[in-house]
C-alpha positions in Angstrom: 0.0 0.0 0.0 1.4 3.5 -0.9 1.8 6.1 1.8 1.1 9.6 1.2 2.3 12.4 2.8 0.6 14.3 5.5 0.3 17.9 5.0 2.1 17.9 1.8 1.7 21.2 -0.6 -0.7 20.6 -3.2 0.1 22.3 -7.0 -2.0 25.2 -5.5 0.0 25.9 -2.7 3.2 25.8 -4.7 1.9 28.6 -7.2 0.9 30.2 -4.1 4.4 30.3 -2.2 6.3 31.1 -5.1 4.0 34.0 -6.3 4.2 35.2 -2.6 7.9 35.7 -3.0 7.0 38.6 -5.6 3.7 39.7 -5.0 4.0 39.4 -1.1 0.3 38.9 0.8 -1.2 39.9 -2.7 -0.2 36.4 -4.3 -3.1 34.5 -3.2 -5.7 36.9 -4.3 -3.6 37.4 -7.6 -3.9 33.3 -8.2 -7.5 33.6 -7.2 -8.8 35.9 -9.8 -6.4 34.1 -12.8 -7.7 30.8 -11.9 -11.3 32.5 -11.7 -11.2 34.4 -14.4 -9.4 31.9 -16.8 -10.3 29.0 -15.8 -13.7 29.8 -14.6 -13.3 27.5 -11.6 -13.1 27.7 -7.9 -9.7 28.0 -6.8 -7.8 25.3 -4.5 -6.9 22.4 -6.9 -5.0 22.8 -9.9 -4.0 20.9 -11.9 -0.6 20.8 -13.9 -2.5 21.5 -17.5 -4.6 24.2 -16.0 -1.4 25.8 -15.1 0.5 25.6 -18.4 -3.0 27.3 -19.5 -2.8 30.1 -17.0 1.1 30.8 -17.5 0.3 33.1 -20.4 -2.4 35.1 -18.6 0.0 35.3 -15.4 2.6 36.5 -17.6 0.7 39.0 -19.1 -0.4 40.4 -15.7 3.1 40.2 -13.9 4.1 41.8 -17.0 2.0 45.3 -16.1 3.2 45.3 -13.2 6.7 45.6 -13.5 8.9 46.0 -16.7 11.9 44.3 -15.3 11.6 41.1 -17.5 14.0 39.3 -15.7 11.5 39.5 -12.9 8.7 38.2 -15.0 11.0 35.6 -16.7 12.1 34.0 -12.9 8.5 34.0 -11.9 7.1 32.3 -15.0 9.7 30.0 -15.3 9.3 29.1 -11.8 5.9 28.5 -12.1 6.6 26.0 -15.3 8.9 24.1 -13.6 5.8 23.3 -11.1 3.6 22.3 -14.3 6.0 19.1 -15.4 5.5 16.2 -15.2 8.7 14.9 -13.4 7.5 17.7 -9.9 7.0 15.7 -7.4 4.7 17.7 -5.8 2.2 18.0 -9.0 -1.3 17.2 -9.0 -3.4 16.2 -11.9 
């Protein structure tokens, strides 16, 4: 029988930390509205092909607010690491 962790970040939480790191206490509410907006879904699961979907849209939002495009680069790419296959911590 396979354990599972206990407590273990879910994809959600992921995109949450790392969006934190640049959008501070905004980040969740930022994820929120992408994943209600775009996805037209409630937000709390997400799945690895919902996130390559919403990478664009984040992109183009990060984008406006700040024209440092290393900054947007390190955040999307971040975020697209999280969305293959071989993360251990993605859902589908």
């Amino acid at each position: 029988m396979a354990r599972t962790r206990i407590n273990a970040p879910n994809l959600y939480d992921e995109v949450i930390a790392i969006t934190s790191r640049y959008l501070g206490p905004a980040a969740q509410r930022f994820i929120d509205r992408q994943i209600e907006s775009h996805l037209n879904k409630t937000p709390g699961k997400l799945s690895s092909d919902e996130l390559v979907t919403l990478l664009d849209w984040i992109k183009a939002a990060i984008s406006l607010l700040t024209e440092d495009r290393g900054v947007v680069d390190d955040y999307t790419s971040m975020l697209l690491q999280l969305a293959e296959p071989s993360h251990k911590g993605a859902s589908t």
